[in-house]
N, C-alpha and C positions, 0 to 999 in steps of 0.2 A: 253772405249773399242773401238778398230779398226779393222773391219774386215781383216781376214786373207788375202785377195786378196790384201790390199797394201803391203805386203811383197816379195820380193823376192825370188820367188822357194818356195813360197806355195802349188805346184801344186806336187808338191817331200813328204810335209809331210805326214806320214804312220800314224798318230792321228788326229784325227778329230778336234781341238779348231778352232772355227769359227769364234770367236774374241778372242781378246788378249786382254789382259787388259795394260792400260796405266796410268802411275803415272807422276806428274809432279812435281816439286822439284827448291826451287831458295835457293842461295848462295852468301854470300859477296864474292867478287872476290876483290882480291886485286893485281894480277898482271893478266900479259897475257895468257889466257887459253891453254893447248897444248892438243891438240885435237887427239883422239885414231884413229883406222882405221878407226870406220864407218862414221868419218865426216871428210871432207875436206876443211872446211871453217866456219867462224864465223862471226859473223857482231852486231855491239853494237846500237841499234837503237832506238827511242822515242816509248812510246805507238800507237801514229796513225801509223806508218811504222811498227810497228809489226804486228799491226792488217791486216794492208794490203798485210804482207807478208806471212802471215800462213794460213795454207789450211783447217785445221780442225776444225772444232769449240770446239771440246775438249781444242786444244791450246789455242786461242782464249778465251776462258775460263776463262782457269787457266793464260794467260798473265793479262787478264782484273784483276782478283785478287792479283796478284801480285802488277800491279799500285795501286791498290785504298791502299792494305796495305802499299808500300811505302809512303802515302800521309799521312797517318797518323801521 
């Protein structure tokens, strides 16, 4: 879950959810991702650069999980 305030224009919604709930999800990728409107970039990087590039420990988390299942 991620508090409504990292959204943009939270301050506009007329319902009250205070958090949001977040799912996280991994996929064989077998070519180059093409990326919809809300992202503008992508970057393919080792476990310790991921760690140091995400901000929330939810990610953080679910990245950490991800490695150890690929290690298997």
């Amino acid at each position: 879950m991620l508090p409504r305030i990292y959204y943009k224009g939270h301050e506009l919604w007329t319902e009250t959810p205070y958090v949001i709930p977040e799912y996280s999800f991994s996929v064989r990728v077998e070519s180059e991702p093409v990326l919809s409107y809300e992202h503008s970039e992508f970057k393919w990087c080792s476990e310790t650069e991921a760690r140091t590039l995400l901000e929330y420990d939810s990610n953080k988390i679910a990245a950490w999980e991800l490695f150890q299942r690929l290690r298997v």
